[in-house]
C-alpha positions in Angstrom: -47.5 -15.6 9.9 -49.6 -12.8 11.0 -49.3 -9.4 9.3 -51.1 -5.7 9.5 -50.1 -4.8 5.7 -47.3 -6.3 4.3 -43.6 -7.4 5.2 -40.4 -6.6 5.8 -37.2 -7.8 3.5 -34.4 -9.6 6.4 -31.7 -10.8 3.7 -28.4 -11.9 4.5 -25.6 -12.5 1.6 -23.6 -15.5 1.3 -20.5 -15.1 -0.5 -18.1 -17.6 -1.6 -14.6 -16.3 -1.9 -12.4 -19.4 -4.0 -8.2 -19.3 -3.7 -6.6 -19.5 -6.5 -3.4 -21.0 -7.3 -1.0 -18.0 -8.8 2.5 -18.2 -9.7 4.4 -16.3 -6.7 7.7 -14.7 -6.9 10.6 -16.8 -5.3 13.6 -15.5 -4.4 15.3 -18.5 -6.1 16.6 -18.0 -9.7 14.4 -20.0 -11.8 16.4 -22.8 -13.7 16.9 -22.3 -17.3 13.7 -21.4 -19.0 11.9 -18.7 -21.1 10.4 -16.4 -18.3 12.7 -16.4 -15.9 14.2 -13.7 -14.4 12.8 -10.6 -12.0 11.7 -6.8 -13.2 11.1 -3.7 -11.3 10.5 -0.1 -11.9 10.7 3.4 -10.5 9.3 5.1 -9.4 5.7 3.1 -8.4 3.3 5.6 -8.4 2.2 8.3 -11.0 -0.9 10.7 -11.0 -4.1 10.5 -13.4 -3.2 11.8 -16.6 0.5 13.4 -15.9 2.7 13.9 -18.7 6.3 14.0 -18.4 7.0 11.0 -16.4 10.2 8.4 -16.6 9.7 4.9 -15.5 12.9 3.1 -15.4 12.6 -0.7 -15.6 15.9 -3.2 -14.6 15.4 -6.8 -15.5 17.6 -9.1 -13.5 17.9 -12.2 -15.3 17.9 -15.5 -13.2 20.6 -17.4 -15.4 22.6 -16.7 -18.7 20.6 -15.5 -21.5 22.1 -15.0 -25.0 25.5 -16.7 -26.0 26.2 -14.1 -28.5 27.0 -15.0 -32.1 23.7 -14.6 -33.6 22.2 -16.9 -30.7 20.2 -13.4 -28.7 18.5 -13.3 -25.9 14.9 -11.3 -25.4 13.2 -8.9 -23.3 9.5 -7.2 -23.7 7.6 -4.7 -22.3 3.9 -4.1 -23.0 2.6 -0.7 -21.5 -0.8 -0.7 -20.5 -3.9 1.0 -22.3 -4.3 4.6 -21.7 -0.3 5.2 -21.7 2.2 6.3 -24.2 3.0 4.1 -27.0 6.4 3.6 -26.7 9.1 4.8 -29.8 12.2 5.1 -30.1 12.9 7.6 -33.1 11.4 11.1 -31.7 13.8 12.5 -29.1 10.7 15.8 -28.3 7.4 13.2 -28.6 6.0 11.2 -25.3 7.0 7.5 -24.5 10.3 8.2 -25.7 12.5 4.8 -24.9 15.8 4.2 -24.3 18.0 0.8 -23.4 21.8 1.4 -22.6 22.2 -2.1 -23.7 20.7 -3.7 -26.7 18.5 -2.5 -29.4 14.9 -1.9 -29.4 11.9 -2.9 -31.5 8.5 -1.4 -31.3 4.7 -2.7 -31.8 2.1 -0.6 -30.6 2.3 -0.3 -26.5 5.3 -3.2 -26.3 8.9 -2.6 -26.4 11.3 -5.4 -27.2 14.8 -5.5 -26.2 17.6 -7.7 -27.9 20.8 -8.3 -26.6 23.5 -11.2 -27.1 24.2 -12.0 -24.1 23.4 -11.3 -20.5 25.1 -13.0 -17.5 23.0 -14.1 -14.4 22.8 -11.8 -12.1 23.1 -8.6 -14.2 20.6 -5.9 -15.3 19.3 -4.4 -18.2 17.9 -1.2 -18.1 14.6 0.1 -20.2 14.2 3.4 -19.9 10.4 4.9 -20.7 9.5 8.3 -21.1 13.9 9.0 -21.3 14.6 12.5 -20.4 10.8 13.4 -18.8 9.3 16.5 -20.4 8.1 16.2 -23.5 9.5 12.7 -23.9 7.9 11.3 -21.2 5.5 9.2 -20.7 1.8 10.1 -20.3 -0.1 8.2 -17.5 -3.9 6.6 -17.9 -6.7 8.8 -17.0 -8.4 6.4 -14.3 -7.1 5.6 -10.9 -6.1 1.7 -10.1 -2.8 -0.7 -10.7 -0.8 -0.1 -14.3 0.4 -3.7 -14.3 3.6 -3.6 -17.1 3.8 -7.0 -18.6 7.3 -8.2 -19.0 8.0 -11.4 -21.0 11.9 -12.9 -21.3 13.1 -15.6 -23.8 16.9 -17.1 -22.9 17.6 -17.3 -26.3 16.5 -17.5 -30.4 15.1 -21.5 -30.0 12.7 -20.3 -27.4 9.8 -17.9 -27.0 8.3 -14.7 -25.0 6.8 -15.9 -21.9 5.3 -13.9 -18.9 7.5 -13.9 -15.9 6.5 -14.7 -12.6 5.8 -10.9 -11.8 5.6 -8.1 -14.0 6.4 -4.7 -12.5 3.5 -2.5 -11.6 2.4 1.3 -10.5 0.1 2.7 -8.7 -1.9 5.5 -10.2 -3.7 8.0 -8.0 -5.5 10.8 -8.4 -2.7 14.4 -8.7 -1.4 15.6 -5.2 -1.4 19.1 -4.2 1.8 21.3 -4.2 2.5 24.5 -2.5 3.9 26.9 -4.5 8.0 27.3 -4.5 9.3 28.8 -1.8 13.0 30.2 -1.9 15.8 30.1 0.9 16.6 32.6 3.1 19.5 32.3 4.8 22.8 30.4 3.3 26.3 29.1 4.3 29.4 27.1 2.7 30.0 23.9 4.2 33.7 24.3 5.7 36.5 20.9 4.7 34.1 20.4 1.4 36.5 20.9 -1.3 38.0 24.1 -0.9 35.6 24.9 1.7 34.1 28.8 0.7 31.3 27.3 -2.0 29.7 29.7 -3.9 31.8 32.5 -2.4 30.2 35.2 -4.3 27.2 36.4 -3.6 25.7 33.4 -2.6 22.1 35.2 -1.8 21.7 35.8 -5.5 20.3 31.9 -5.7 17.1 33.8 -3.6 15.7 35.7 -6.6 15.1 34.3 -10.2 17.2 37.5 -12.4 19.4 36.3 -13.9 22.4 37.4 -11.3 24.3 34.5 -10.1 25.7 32.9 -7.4 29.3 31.7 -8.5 31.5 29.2 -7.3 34.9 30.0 -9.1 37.3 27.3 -9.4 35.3 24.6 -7.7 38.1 23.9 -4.8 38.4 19.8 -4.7 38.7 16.3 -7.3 36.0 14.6 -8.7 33.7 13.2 -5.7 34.6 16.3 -3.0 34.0 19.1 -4.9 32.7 22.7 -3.0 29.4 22.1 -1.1 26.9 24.7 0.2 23.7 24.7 2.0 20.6 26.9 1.9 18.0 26.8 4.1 15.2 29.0 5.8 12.2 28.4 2.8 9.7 29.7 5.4 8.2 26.2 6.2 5.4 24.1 4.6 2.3 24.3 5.9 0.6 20.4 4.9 -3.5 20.6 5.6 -4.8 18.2 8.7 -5.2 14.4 7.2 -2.8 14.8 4.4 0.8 13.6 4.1 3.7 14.5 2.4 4.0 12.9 -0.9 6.8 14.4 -2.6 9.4 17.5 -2.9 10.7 19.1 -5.9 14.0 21.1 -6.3 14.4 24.0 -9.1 17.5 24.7 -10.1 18.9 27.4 -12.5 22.5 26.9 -13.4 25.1 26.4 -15.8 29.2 25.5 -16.0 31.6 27.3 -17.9 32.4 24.0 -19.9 31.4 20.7 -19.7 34.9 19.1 -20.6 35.2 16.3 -17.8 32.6 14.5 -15.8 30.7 17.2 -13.7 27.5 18.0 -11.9 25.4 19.5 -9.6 24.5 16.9 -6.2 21.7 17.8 -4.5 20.7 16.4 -1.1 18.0 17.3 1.4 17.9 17.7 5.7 15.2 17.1 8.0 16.9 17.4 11.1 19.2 20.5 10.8 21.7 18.8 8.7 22.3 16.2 10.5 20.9 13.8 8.5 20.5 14.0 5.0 18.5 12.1 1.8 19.1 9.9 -0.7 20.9 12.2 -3.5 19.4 13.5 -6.8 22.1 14.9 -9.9 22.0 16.7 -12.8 24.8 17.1 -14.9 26.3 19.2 -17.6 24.4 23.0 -18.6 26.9 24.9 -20.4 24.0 27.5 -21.0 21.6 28.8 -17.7 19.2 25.5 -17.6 16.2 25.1 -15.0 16.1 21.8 -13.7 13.8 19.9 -11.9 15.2 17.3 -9.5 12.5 15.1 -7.2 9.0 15.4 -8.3 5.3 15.1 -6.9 6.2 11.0 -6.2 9.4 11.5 -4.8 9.8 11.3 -1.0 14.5 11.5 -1.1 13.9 8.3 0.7 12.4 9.6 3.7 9.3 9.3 4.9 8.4 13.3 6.1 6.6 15.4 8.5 5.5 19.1 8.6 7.7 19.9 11.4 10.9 18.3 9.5 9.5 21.1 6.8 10.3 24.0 9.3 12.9 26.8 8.8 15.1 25.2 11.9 15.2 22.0 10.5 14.7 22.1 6.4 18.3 22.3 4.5 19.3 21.6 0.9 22.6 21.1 0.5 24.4 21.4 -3.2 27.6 19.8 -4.0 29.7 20.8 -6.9 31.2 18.4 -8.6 34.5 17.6 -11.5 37.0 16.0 -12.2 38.5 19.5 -14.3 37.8 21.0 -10.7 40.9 23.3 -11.1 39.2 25.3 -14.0 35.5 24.5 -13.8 33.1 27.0 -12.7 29.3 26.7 -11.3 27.0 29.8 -11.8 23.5 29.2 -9.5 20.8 31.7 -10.4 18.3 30.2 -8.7 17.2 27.7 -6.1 13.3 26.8 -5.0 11.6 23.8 -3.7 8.0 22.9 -3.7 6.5 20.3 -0.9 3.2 18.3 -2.8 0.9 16.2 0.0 -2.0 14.4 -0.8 -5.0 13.5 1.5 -3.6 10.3 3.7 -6.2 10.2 5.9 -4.5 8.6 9.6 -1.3 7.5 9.5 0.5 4.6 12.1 3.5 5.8 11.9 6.7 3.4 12.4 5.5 0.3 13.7 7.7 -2.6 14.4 7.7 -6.2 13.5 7.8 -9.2 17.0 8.5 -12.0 14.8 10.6 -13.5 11.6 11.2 -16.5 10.5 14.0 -17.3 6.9 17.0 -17.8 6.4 18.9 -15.0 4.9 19.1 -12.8 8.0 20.4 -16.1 10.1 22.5 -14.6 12.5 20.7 -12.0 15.1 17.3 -11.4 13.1 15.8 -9.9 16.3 17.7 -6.8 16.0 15.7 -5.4 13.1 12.8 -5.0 15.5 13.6 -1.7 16.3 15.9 1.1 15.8 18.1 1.2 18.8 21.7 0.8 17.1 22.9 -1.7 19.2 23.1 -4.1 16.5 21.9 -5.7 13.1 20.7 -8.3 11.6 23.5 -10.0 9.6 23.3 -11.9 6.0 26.6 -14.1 5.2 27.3 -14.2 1.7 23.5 -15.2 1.7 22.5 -14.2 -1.9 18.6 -15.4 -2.9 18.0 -16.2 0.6 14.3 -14.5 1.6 13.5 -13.7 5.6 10.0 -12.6 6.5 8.6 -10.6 9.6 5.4 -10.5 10.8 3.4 -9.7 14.0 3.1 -5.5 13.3 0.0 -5.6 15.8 -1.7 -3.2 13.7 -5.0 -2.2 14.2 -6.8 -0.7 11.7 -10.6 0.1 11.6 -13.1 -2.2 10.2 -14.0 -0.5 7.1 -11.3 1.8 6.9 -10.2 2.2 3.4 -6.0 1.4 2.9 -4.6 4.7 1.3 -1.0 3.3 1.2 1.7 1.1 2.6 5.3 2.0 3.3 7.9 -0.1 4.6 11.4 0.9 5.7 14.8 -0.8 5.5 18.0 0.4 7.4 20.6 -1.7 5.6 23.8 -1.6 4.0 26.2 -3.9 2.3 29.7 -5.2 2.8 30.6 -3.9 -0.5 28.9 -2.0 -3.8 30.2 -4.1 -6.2 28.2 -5.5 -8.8 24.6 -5.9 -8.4 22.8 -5.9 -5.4 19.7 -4.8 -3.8 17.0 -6.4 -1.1 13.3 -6.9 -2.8 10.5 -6.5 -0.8 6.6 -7.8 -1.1 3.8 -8.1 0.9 1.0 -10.9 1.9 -2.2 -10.4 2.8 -2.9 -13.5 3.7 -0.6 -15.4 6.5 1.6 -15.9 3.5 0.1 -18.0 1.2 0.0 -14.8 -1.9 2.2 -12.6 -2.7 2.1 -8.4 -3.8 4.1 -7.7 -6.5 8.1 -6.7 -5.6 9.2 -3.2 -4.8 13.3 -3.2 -4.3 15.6 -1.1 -2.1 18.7 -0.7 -4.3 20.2 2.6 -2.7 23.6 0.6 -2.3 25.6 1.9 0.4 28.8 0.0 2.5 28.2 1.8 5.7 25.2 2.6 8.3 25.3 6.6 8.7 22.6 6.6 6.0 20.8 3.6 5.3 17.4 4.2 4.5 14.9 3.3 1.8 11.3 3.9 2.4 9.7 2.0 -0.2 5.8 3.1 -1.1 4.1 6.1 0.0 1.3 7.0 2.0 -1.5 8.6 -0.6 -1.1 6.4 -3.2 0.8 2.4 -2.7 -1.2 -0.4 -2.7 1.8 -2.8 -3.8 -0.8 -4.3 -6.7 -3.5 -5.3 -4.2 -6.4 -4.2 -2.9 -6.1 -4.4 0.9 -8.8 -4.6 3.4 -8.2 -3.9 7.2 -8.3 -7.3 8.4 -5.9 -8.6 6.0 -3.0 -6.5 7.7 -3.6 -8.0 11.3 -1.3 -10.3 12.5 -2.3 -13.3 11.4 -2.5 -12.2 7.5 0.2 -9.3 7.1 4.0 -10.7 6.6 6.9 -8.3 5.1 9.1 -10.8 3.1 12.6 -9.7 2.3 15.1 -11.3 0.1 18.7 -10.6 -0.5 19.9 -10.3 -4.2 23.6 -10.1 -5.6 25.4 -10.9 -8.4 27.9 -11.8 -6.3 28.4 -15.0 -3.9 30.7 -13.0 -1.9 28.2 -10.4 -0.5 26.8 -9.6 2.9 24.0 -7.8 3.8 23.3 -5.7 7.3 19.5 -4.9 8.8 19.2 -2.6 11.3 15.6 -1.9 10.7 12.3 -3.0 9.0 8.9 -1.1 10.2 5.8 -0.4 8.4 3.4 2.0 8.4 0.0 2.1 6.9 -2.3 5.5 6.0 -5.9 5.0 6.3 -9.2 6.8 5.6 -11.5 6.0 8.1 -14.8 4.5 7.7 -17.7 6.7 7.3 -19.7 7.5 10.5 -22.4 4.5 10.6 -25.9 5.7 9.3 -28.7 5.6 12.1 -31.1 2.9 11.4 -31.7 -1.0 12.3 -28.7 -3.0 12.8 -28.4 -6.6 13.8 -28.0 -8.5 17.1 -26.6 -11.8 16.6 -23.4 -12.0 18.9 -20.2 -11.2 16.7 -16.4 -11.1 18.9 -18.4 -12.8 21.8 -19.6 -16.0 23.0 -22.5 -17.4 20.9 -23.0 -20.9 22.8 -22.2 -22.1 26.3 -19.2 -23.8 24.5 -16.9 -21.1 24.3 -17.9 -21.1 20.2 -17.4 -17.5 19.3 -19.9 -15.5 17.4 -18.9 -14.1 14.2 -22.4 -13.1 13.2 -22.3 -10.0 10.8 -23.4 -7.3 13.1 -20.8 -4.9 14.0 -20.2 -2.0 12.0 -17.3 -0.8 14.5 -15.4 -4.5 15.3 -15.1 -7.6 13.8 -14.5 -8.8 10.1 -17.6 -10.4 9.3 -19.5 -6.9 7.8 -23.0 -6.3 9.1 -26.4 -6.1 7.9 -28.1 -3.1 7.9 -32.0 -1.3 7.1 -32.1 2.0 6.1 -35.3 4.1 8.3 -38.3 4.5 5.8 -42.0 3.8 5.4 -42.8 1.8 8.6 -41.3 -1.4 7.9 -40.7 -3.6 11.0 -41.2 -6.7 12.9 -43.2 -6.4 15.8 -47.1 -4.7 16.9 -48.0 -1.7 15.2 -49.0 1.0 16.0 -45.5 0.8 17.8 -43.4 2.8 15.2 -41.0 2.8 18.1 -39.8 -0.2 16.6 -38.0 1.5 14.2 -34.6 1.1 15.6 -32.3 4.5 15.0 -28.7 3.1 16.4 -25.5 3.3 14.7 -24.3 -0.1 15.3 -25.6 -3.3 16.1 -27.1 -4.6 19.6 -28.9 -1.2 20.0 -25.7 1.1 19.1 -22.9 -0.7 21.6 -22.3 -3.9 19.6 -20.9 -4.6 22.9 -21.7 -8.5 24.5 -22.4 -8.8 27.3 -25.3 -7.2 27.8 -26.4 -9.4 25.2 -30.0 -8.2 25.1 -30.1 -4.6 24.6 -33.5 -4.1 23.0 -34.7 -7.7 21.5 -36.3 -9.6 24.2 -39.4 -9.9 26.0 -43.4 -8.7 25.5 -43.9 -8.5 22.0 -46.6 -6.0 22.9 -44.3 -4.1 25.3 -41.3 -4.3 22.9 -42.0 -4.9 19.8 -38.9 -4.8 18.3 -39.2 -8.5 18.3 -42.1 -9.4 16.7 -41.5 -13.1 17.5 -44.7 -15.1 18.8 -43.4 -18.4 19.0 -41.5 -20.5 20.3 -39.7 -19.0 23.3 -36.9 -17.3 23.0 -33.6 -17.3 24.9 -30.8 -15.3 25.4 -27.4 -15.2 27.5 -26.7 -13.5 30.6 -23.7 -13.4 33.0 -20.7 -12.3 32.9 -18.4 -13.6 30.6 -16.7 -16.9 31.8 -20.2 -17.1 33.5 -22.9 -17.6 31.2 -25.9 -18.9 31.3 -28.3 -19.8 29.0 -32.0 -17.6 30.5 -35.5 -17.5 28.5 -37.1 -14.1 28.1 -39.2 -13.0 30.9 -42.6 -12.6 31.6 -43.3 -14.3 27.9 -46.4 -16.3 27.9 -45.0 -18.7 24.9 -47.2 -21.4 23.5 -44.2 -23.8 22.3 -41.1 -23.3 24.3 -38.7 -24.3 21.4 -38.4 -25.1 17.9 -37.9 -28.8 18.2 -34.7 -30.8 17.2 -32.6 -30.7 14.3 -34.0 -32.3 11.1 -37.4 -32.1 12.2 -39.9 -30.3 10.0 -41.3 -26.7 11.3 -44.8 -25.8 10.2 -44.8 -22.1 9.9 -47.6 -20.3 11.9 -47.8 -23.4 13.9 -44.1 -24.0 15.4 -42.9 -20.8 14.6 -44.7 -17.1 13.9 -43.5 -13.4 14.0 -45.9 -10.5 13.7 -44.3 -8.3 11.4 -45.2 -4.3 10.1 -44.6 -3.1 6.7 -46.4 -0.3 3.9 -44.9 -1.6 1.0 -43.9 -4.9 -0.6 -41.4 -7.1 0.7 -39.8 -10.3 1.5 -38.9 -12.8 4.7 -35.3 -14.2 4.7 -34.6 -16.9 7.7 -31.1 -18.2 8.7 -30.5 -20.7 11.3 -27.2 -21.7 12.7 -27.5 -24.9 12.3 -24.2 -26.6 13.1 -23.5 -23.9 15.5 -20.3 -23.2 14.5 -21.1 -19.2 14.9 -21.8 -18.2 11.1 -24.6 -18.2 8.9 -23.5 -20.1 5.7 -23.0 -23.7 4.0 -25.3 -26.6 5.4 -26.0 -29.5 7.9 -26.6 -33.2 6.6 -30.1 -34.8 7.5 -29.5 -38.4 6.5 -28.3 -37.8 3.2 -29.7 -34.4 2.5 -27.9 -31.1 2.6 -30.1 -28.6 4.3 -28.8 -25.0 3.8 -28.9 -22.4 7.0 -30.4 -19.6 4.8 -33.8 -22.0 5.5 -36.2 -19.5 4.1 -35.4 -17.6 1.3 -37.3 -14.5 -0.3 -40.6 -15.2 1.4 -43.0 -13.1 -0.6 -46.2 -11.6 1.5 -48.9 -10.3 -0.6 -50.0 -6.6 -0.6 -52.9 -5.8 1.8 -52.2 -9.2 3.7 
């Protein structure tokens, strides 16, 4: 080896990834055993460090649990460090808990819920942080997954166990929220109850003073009460590479009495009014309250644009409701929404699946490729049956870092009864592992409004932490399965896109890449490179040197050498040309640095290549020799190499060209590794 000083470091990390056998949801009720069953909770993401917040957790269990007369069956919920303990006797103190069923027992972060009995099929409902404010919960302080470990027990001769997938949020760091903006412009919806809404002075809800907008008599029964829409907020201006992450609503209002069931509906347009959101209630002031419906996380099941934000298209629509609607009367005193966003980086926007394959949707699972409404995919009386679609062609950049994941479902059901609701999870991996569930349960019997977006862009990861290459379509599947406590239930897809929000990688920093072929041919044949060179393409990473004391291989005083590209193969990491600045002369490009033996490289175009040596190199050995042969370094094989400080020499060799540097060959009995020379130290001054 000959050197001018010292030597320059050329290392190349093997990394062994192992799969693991985990326990994956199925959408099959486990037979009778402690553990069983299926828990999810919403919402699924918080911010750092927010107080306030409600998690509502529904167990479904898998098979009866309990028999009642002293025979109980068990829940538990363990919160993670850095939340609210949970407690159950301070109404005003944070991690307030509630069950509407069973009692509850407390032990630092778990909750434990007995009841005596609960049917297959049914829910139980654990409500955490009850009533938000100052009984809410208060989230960890560090970004990451908040995994909630849920443990069932079917009755008093068993014990807690884990189930197969405990509920989990996503915590992000706090969105940004404009400030509230108030309507301008206001009008009563005509045929909703008596059809005049708050008929006097309406434009009172504009100004926070205490004068209110009244709606006298509220005009209809129990579920068509008066209804009223305000609109013109000015718009919502969201900054470039941010998304919309949630809307909040204000309300200041109160009824006369609160004798009856009664409330105050409140929906949101994007479109005018033609189409309208999931719904959000709150019931029951008898003294001027201000409510806050929505929230920083809360996207009204709909996934939202600036331009949906705009005075033309932006409506909130109230709806008055009571079953004492002859005598009950709503005073508004005001009404104000926020929009919060969060940076989102570059968004794909709807993109729809090409393939499926289950059972559940058996009859006409094509037509939930896209939303054209000239049909649906059709579930008959198909109750734990799971379908999965695949083939989003998504193309994200290598590098790019996965903000969040949202998938949308168009469904409905043939009826409401009991419990239903589709769960949906991801796989990053062709289908072998599985995210942890998220579930559309906004149960509705017909299609005029059938969308759940579940995740958001900012901040849903879905428990794992994706890479770009796992959501291509040979790793990413969307698997769907139908749930109901009732064998007599159908379920209706009209549509199930994705979209994923990414932050692009940063721009590559100048300085020497590699040049090993990666997404092109490597040998005559047809064996694909997947060398790590490519910043830009390709899944295999690269290798990089950072541009510093002169540090090369080649012929000083050449500091030439000292590649400044942004990519591999000279800053294209494009193939062919595979040569861009690596062969020939050592003295007239001394990028090389090799001396011996001969190199070669490929030329042609590409279902015409040819294997070509270097020109005009005066070699003394024109090749290596055969595989399993000993080299002598310096006399089979040299490279000059230029360097001012300490360093090392790191050598790998394809040896089974298979494309990859990694594992071994077998010489007679003997492994023999491709990293072949490893940390080659050259003295100082050598």
């Amino acid at each position: 080896m000959r050197t001018k000083r010292r030597l320059i470091t050329v290392i190349t990390a093997l990394v062994l990834i192992a799969a693991l056998a985990v326990p994956v949801l199925s959408p099959t009720p486990a037979l009778a055993a402690d553990g069983s069953g299926i828990c999810t909770v919403t919402p699924t993401g918080v911010a750092t460090s927010s107080t306030g917040n409600t998690l509502t957790f529904t167990f479904t269990a898998a098979e009866n649990m309990g028999s009642g007369s002293g025979n109980d069956g068990y829940i538990s919920i363990t919160m993670p460090s850095g939340w609210s303990a949970p407690q159950g006797s301070s109404g005003s103190a944070a991690g307030y808990t509630t069950a509407p069923s069973g009692s509850l027992s407390f032990s630092g972060q778990t909750v434990t819920c007995t009841f005596s009995s609960l049917d297959s099929g049914s829910p139980l409902t654990v409500v955490y942080g009850s009533g938000g404010g100052t009984s809410g919960a208060t989230a960890q302080s560090t970004t990451g997954t908040a995994t909630f470990l849920t443990k069932s027990q079917i009755n008093d001769s068993g014990s807690l166990v884990e189930i197969a997938s405990s509920p989990q949020v996503t915590v992000c760091d706090p969105p940004t929220c404009t400030g509230w903006q108030v309507p301008s412009a206001n009008a009563a919806v005509a045929g909703a109850g008596d059809g005049n809404g708050f008929e006097t002075s309406p434009g009172n809800a504009y100004v926070d003073d205490s004068t209110f907008a009244e709606n006298i008599d509220n005009g209809a029964d129990k579920l068509d009460g008066d209804q009223h829409i305000y609109s013109a907020f000015g718009g919502f201006t969201i900054p470039a590479n941010n998304c919309i992450s949630g809307i909040e609503v204000r309300l200041d209002w109160y009824l006369d009495s609160n004798s009856g069931s009664n409330g105050m509906i409140v929906d949101l347009s994007w479109d005018g009014g033609t189409s309208w959101s999931a719904v959000s209630i709150d019931s029951e002031p008898t003294s001027e309250a201000t409510v806050y419906l929505g929230g920083c996380g809360d996207l009204w099941n709909h996934s939202w644009t600036e331009s949906e934000l705009s005075n033309a298209n932006f409506q909130v629509r109230l709806t008055c409701i009571s079953d004492y609607w002859k005598n009950r009367d709503f005073y508004l005193d005001y009404l104000a929404v926020r929009v919060c966003y969060c940076e989102c980086g570059t968004c794909t926007g709807w993109t729809n699946p090409s393939s499926n394959s289950g059972t559940a949707f058996d009859t006409d699972p094509t037509y939930a490729y896209a939303n054209e409404g000239d049909g649906y995919a059709y579930n008959d009386n198909g109750r734990y049956q799971s379908h999965t679609y695949y083939d989003y062609g998504l193309s994200i950049p290598a590098g790019a870092t996965i903000n969040g994941i949202q998938v949308r479902l168009d469904w409905w059901l043939s009826s409401t009864r009991d419990t239903n609701y589709i769960g949906v999870d991801l796989s990053w991996d062709g289908g072998n592992s599985w995210t942890s569930t998220k579930s559309a349960s906004t149960e509705r019997t017909d299609d005029g409004n059938p969308t759940d977006v579940l995740g958001d862009p900012c901040c849903s990861n879905w428990g794992h932490n994706w890479t770009a290459a796992e959501l291509n379509n040979d790793n990413f599947r969307v698997r769907l399965y139908c749930y109901s406590s009732s064998d007599k239930r159908d379920f209706y897809l009209d549509w199930v896109p994705v979209s994923v929000c990414y932050t692009e990688p940063a721009p590559p920093v100048p300085g020497d890449y590699g040049d090993a072929p990666e997404g092109a041919i490597a040998y005559l044949d047809a064996t694909m490179g997947q060398f790590p060179t490519c910043v830009t393409t390709g899944p295999a990473g690269w290798i990089y040197h950072g541009i510093g004391p002169p540090v090369f291989f080649g012929f000083p005083p050449a500091i030439s050498a000292l590649d400044f590209e942004t990519d591999g193969n000279a800053g294209t990491c494009a193939f062919p040309p595979y040569d861009q600045d690596e062969c020939g002369l050592v003295v007239v490009n001394p990028d090389s640095g090799l001396l011996w033996p001969q190199p070669y490289t490929i030329v042609g175009s590409p279902g015409s290549e040819s294997i070509a040596t270097c020109p005009d190199v005066p070699y003394v050995t024109p090749y290596l020799g055969q595989a399993c042969q000993t080299a002598v370094w310096s006399f089979n094989v040299d490279i000059w190499v230029t360097t001012d400080v300490p360093a090392f020499v790191n050598v790998l060799i394809d040896w089974n060209q298979d494309g990859m540097w990694g594992g071994s060959s077998t010489c007679s009995v003997t492994p023999v590794p491709e990293h072949v020379l490893v940390n080659f130290p050259v003295p100082v001054g050598s």
